[in-house]
N, C-alpha and C positions, 0 to 999 in steps of 0.2 A: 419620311418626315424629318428632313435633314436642319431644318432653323433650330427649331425646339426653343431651347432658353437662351440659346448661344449665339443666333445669327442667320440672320435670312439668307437661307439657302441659292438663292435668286439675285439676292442685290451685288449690286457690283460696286467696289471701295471707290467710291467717285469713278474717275477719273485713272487710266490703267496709270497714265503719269505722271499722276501730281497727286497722289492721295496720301502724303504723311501724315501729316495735318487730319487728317478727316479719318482717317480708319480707324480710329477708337470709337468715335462717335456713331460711326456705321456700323461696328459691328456689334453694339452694345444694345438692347433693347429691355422696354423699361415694361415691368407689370406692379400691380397694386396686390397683388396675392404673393404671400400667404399674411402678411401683417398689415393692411388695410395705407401702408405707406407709401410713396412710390419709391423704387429701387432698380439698382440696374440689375436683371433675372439671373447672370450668370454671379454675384454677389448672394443670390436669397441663401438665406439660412435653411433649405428645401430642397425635395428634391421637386422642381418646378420646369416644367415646358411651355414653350408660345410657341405658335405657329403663326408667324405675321404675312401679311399681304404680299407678297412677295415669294411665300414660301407656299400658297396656296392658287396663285400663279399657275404655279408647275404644279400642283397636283391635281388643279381642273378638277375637283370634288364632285360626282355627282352627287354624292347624298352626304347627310355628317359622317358614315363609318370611313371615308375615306379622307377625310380630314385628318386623322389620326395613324396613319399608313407610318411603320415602321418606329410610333414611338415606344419607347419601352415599358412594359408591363402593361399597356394600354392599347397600342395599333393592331397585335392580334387577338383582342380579347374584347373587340368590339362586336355584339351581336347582332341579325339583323334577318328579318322574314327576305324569303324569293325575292320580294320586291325592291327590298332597298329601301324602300319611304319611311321609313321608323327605323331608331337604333335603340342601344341599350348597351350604353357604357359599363366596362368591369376597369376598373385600376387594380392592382397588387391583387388579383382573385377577388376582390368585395364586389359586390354587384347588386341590384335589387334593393325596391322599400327603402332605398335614400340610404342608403348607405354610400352612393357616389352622388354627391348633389350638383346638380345641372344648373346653372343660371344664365338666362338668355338676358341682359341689358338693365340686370337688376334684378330679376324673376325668376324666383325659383320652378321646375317644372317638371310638377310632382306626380305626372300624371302614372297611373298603374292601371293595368289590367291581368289580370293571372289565370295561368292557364298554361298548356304543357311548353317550357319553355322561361323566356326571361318574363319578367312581371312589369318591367321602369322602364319607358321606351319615349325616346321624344322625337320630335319630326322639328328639325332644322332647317331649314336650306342654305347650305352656302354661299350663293349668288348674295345675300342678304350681311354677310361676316365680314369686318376687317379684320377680326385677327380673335386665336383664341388660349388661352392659358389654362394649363393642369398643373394641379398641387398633386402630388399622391402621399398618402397616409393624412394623417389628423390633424397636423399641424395647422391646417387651416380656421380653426375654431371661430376667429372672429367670422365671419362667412353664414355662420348658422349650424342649427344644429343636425347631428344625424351622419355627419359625413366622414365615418370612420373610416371609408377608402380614399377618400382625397373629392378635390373638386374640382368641376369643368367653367370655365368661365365664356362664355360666348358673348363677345361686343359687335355689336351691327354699324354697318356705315353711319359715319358722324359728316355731314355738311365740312365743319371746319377740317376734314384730314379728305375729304375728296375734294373740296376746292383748292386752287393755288393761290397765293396771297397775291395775288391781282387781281381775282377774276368775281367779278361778280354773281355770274350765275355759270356751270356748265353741264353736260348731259354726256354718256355714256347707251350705248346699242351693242349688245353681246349677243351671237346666235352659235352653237355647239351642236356638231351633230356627233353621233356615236356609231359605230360599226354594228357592235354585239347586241342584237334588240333592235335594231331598225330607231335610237332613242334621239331625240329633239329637245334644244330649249333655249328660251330667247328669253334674254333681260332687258330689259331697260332701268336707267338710272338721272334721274335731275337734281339736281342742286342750285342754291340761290342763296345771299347772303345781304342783308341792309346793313351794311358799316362792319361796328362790333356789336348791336344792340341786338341782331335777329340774322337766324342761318335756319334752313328748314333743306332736311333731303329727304328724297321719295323712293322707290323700288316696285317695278313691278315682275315678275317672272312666270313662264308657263313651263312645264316641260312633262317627257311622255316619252314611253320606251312598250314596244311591243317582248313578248316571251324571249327571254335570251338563252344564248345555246353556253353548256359547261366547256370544260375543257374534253371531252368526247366529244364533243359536237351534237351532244343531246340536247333537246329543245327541253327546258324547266317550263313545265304546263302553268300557269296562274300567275306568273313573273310580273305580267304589263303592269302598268302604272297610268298615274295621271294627274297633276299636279301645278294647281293654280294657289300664288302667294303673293304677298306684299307689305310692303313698311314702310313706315313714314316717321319723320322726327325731326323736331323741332328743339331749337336752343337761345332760351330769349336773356339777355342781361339787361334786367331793367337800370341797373346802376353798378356804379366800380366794384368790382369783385363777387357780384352776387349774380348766377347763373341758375336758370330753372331749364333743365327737359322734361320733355312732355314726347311719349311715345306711341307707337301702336303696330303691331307685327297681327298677320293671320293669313290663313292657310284654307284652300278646300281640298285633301287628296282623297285620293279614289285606288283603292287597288282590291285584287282576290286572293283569299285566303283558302288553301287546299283542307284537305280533312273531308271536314264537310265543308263543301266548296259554297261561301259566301262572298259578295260583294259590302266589300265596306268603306264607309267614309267616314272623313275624320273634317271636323273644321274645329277649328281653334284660334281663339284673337286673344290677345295680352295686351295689357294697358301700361306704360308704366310713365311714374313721374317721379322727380328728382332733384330736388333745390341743393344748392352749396354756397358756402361763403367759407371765403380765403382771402384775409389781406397783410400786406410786410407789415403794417404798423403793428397788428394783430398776433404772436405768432403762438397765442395760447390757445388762438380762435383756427379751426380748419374744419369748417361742420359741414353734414350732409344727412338729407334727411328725405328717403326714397320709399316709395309706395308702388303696389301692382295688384292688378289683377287679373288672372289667367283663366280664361275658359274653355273645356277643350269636351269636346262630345263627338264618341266614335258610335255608329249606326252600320249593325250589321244584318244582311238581308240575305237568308238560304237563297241559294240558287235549284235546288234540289231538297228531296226532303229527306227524312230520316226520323230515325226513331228515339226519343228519350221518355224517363222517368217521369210522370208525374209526382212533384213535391208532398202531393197529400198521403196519395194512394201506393206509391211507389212502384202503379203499372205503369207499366206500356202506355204512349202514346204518340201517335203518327205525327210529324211537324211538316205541314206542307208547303212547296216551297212557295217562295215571297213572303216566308215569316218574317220578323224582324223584332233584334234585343239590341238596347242603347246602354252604351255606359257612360255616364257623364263626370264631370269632375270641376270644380270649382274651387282655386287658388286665392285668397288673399294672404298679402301679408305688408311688412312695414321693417321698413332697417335705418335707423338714426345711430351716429358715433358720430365724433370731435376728436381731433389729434390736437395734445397741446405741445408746444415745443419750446423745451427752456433749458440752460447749464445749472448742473449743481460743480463751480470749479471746472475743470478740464473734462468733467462727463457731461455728454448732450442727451439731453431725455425727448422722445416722443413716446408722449405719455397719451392712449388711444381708449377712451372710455364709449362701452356702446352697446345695444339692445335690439331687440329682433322678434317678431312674433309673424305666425305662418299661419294660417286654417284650410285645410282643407277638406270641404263638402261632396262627399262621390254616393251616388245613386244608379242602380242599376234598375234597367224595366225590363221585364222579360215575363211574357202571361202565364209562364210555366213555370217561373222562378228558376231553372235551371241554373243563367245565367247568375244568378244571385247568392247561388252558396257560394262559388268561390270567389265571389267579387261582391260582398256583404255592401248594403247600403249603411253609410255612415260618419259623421266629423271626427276630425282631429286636430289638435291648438298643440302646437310645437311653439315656444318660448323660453327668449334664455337672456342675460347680460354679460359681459364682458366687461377686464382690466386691463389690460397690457404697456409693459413700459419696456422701449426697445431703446438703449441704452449705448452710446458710442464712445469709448476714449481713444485718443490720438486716433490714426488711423489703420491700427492694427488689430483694438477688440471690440467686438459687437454681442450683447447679449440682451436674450428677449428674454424678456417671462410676464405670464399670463395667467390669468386663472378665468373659468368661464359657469357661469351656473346655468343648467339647462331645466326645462320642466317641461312636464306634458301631460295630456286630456283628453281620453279618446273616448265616445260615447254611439252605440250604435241604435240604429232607425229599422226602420221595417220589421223583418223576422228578426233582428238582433236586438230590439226594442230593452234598452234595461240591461243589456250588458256593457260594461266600463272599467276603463282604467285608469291611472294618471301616477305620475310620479315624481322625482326631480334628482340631480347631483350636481356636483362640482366636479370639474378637472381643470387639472392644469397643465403646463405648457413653459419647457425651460430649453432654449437653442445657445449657446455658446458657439463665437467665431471667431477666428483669429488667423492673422498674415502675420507668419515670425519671420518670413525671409523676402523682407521686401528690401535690405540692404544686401541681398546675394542673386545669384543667376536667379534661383528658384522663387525673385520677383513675381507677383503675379498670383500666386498660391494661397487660398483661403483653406483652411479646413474648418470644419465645425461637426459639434455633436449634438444631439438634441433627443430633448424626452418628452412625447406628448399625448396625451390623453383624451378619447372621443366618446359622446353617448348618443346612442341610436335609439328612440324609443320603439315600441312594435307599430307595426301598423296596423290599419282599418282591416284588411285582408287579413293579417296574421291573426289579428286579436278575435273578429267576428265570424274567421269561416264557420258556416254552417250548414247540414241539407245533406243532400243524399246524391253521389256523384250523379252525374244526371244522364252519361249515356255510354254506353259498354257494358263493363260489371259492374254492378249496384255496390257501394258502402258508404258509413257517414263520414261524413266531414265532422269533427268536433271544433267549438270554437274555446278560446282560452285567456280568459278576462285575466290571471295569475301570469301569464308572460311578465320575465323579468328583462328590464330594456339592458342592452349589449353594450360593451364597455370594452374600449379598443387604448391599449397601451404599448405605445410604437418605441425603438428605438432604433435613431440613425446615425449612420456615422458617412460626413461626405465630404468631398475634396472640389473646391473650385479653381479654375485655373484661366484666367485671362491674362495676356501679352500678345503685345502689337511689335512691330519690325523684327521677327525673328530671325528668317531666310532672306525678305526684299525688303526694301523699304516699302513701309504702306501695308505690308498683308496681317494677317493674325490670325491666331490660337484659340478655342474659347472651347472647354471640357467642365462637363458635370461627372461627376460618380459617386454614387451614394452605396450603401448597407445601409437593411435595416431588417430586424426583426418585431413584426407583430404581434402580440396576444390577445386575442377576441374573446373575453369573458362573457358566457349566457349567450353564445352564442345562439341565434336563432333558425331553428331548419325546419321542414316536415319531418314528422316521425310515423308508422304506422305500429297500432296497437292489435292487439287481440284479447276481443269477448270473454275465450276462455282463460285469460290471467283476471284471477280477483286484484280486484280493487282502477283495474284500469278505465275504469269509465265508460268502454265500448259495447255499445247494445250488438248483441244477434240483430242480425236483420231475418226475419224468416222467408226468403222471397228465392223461386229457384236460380233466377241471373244473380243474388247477391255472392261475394264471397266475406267469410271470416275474417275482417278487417277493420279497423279506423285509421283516419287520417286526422295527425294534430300537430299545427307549431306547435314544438315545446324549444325547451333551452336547453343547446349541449355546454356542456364544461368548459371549454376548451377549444377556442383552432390555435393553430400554431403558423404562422405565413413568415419565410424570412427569405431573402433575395439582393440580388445584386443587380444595378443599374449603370450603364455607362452611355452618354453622349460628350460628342468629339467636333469639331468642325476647324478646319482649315482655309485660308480663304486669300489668296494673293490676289485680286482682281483678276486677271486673266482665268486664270483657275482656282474651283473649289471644290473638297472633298471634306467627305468625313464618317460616319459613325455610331449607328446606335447598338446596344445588346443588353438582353436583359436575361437574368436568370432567376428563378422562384421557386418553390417548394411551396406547399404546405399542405398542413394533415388535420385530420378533426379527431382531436386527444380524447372523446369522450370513448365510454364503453371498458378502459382498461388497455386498450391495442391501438395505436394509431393507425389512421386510411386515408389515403389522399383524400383532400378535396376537392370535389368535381370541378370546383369554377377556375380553379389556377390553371393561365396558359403556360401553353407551351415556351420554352425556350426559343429565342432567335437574336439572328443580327441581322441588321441592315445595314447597307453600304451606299454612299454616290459619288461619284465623280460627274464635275461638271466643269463645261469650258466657256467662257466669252470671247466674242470676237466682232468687227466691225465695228469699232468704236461704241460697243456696249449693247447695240442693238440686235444682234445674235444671242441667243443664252442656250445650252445644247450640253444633256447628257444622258447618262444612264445610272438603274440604281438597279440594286440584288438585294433580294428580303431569303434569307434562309431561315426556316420555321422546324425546331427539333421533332423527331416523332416523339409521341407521347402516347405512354401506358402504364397499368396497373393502375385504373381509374376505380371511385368509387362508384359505389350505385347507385345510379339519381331517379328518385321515386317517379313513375312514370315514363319509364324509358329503358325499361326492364331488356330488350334488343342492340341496346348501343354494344358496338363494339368495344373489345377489351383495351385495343393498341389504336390508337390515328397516327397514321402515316405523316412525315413530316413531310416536308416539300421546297420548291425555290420556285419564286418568282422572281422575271425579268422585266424591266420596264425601259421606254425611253422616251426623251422630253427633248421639246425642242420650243423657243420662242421667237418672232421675229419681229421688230418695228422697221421698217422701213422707212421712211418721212417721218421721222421724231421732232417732234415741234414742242414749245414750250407749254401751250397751252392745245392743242391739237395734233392727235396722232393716231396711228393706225396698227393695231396688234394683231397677231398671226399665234395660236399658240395649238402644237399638235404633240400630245401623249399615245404612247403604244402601249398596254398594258398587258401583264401575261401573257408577253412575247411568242414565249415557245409551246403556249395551248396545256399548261400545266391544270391537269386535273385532282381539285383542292377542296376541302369544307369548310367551312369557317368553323372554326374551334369551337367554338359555344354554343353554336348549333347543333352539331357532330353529336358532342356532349350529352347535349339533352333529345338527342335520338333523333334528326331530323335526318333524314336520306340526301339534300337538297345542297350539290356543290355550287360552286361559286362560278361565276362569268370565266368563259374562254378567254382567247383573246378579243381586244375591243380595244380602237385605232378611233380618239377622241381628236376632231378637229372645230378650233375655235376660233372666231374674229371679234373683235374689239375695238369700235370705232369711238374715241373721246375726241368732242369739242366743248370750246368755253368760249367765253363772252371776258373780255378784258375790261375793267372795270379803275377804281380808285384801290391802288395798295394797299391791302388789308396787314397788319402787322402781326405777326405771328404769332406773339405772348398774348394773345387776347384777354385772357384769362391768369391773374398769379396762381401760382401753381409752387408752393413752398418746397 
């Protein structure tokens, strides 16, 4: 994942020669995260990644974990069942219960199931992305709350960035087959535009992959998949400067889950809409004011039977197959803020005032309840405002500071009937930037340091689990209305560096590297108790499968996470290289003794070189991902077997693009990935972790075509919209 914040890995500086003039412009790419402003990403006061269209090109994503290939603290700590159809993002080690908040077009997507393993898992499709951006750590605040590891921002095709400012309407036909699994999948894409007043783009996709073999060449039993999605969005400007979308994404996948092997489906639709006003006469006025809502219900159905717990009796009872337990989830929420923009004298204020509230409703049905102690039916109202004033003198100092108040309200239903919490705090948020050497060589060079502050409140799960584990060895769940919400106080220190004509005319530089140390206060884990310590709350169960035990969230003391981040890219038109590596630590202080903690990945770096050729219609390289071994893990409840040490590994890959017939408006793409070249057999880290046997895909030799045409139309003008 070679663009990151720095530069599409893929694009080419114009023109190999005549690109002075333009290579700033190409290589610079603009995100709205982490301060609600737009800015060019290798500039944020952050440590910030995008993956633009171009860079996602060449990675041919079949699902979102592969969206994330090779970024730092993120690409290998992304987790994901056999299938691949659902992920579960970790940044810097945080993971889980929103602690890394996901937004799909506005949408936050909150969806949780828990059970052995990750708990926060969304189903994306790539086909559907033009490009996606990661904050890591907290610095994100205005975003919302919860998001003490950083945030995923996922933007879908936009009408006005897939049509060409001629074209009235155009279409798009993509079909990808894969080696590894026998896997298929075909897009299609339309677009259509009235003037400036009306744009509407559409998205359909199928795709489907039978059992795929590891790097042994062992077939993974349960693997297949199946998976039907689509999106549609619209963007209307009733008048100068005022623009409403109106959106809608959803999904029907299908895959199996081993264990006890179930058949499961997930559908899911999101709504989202979003008004703004922006005009030059105006520049105190910059408002937006966005609404959603997400609904996602996964149905799973034994294939087989087995034996669990009855919740009452706490015998035995036979479940046969074609049972079926649902878990549902229901998203609302609402995000309104205004940037004002004024001089006090030689300092420029964008002064960012703004609010956010979230609910979400999950209900579990399962006639045994089983399903239900550890997936508690129940709401939660996450609510907070924000200050922020990002402050610029001459062109050398930038400093933000924020303050954000969060609150929350969680109430339980069913068997949690009458348990509840709610709470509230402030943090704040202080980035300092500065270029002292932009009259010397070492032009180009930002550093900045920043201090910022996150609150997670617990969740539905953590606060209400309740019941008697439901199949194995018998013990209780306890639930815990006194959880105190988690308080994440980061500090970074980072260095940016952008310059254009360094070695040619036209090519250029662009490097992130950040430090930072984290402290996770109240931090939130499972713990297990025993009956015979007084005063701990744990009943005896009298039953001969039970053993001497409870399971309860409670709060440790203390984590400690600190680490090092480096992306790098170099980029002369002809060729481009670069650079990612990430290093991390950390320990859970509680107890007296520090012990790792489980969720921190492993060490690695990723490498690519890459070449163009045929006047730009060629693009051809290869990349190296080297992943550290790692050991001396701690013990993750539930997975009592994992081994002590994971072996590190390398994988190879290689990418090649072709257009042929490149036309202005109609053209013809070729694009083939080889991935895990040399058949390395590998686990994905977070699976490993949490004791799953279950490696990753051999090799698999992805080939795709790409056929775009348009319809030429009256020149559309590309500002359509002010954009301060």
């Amino acid at each position: 994942m070679m663009s990151t914040a720095l530069v599409p890995a893929g694009a080419a500086l114009a023109q190999e020669a005549d690109v002075t003039s333009e290579a700033a412009v190409l290589l610079e790419e603009i995100t709205v995260v982490p301060s609600r402003t737009e800015q060019e990403a290798v500039e944020a006061l952050a440590s910030v990644s995008v993956v633009t269209p171009e860079e996602l090109k060449i990675l041919q994503p079949t699902d979102t974990a592969d969206i994330f290939f090779g970024m730092p603290n993120v690409g290998t700590s992304v987790s994901q069942d056999a299938t691949g159809v659902g992920t579960s993002i970790n940044i810097r080690g945080l993971q889980d219960f929103g602690r890394v908040q996901v937004i799909l077009d506005g949408a936050r997507n909150n969806f949780q199931r828990n059970d052995h393993g990750s708990t926060s898992t969304v189903w994306i499709e790539p086909e559907m992305i033009e490009a996606v951006t990661v904050v890591r750590g907290p610095t994100s605040n205005t975003y919302g709350s919860g998001a003490i590891g950083g945030v995923v921002v996922f933007d879908t095709k936009s009408a006005s960035d897939f049509l060409k400012p001629d074209e009235v309407a155009a279409g798009s036909v993509k079909g990808r087959y894969e080696t590894n699994g026998d896997g298929w999948m075909a897009s299609a894409t339309g677009a259509a535009r009235y003037g400036q007043t009306f744009d509407v783009i559409g998205n359909v996709l199928y795709r489907t992959a039978d059992d795929y073999k590891d790097g042994d060449g062992t077939v993974v039993p349960f693997s297949q998949y199946e998976v039907l999605g689509g999106m549609a969005k619209t963007q209307i400007r009733p008048a100068d400067n005022h623009e409403i979308t109106l959106g809608w994404i959803g999904s029907r996948d299908d895959w199996y889950e081993s264990g006890i092997v179930q058949d499961v489906q997930l559908e899911q639709n999101q709504f989202t809409g979003k008004y703004t006003y922006a005009a030059p006469e105006t520049p105190w006025i910059d408002f937006t004011l966005s609404g959603f809502y997400t609904d996602a219900d996964q149905k799973q159905t034994a294939l087989v039977g087995s034996t669990r717990y009855d919740q009452v009796t706490g015998l035995p009872v036979f479940v046969p197959p074609g049972s079926t337990r649902d878990f549902t989830l229901g998203t609302y929420g609402f995000d309104v803020w205004n940037n004002a923009r004024f001089d006090t004298g030689a300092w420029r204020h964008t002064l960012t005032v703004g609010g956010d509230w979230v609910e979400d409703d999950a209900e579990t049905i399962d006639a045994l309840g089983g399903a239900g102690v550890y997936n508690p039916s129940g709401t939660r109202s996450v609510y907070g405002a924000y200050i922020q004033d990002k402050v610029e003198f001459s062109n050398w100092l930038e400093i933000i500071g924020a303050l954000r108040w969060d609150g929350y309200k969680l109430d339980g239903t069913g068997p949690s009937t009458g348990v509840s919490s709610s709470g509230d705090r402030v943090s704040p948020r202080l980035s300092v930037g500065v270029k002292p050497f932009e009259d010397s060589f070492l032009a180009g060079t930002q550093l900045y340091g920043t201090y910022a502050e996150g609150y997670r409140s617990p969740s539905i799960i953590e606060t209400l689990m309740t019941g008697l584990h439901p199949a194995g060895v018998a013990f209780p769940f306890l639930p815990n209305p006194n959880l105190i919400p988690e308080t994440a106080k980061t500090w970074e220190i980072g260095l940016n560096y952008a310059r254009d004509n360094i070695l040619n005319p036209g090519d250029g530089f662009r490097a992130k590297a950040s430090w930072f140390h984290n402290d996770v206060d109240n931090y939130i884990g499972l713990v297990y108790l025993s009956p015979f310590v007084p005063g701990s709350g744990c009943p005896f169960v009298p039953l001969p499968w039970a053993i001497p035990i409870c399971a309860q969230y409670q709060n440790i003391d203390k984590v400690e996470i600190e680490g090092f981040e480096l992306e790098a890219l170099y980029d002369t038109g002809w060729m481009f290289t670069g650079v990612q590596l990430a290093s991390i630590q950390g320990q859970d202080m509680s107890g007296g003794t520090p012990t790792p903690l489980w969720s921190i990945p492993p060490n690695q770096v990723t490498g690519r070189l890459g070449f163009r050729a045929l006047d730009q219609k060629l693009v051809f390289g290869a990349e190296a991902q080297m992943v550290m071994p790692y050991d001396n893990l701690a013990f993750v409840p539930g997975a009592p077997f994992r081994p002590s040490i994971i072996d590190g590994y390398t994988l190879v890959n290689l990418f090649a693009s072709y257009e042929p017939n490149y036309e202005p408006n109609d053209n013809l793409r070729f694009d083939i990935r080889l991935e895990n070249l040399f058949d390395t057999t590998y686990g994905n880290y977070l699976n490993v972790a949490s004791g799953s046997p279950i490696f990753q895909p051999g090799f698999n030799a992805k080939f795709a075509a790409t056929l775009r045409f348009g319809v030429v139309g009256e020149q559309v003008a590309e500002a359509e919209v002010y954009k301060p």
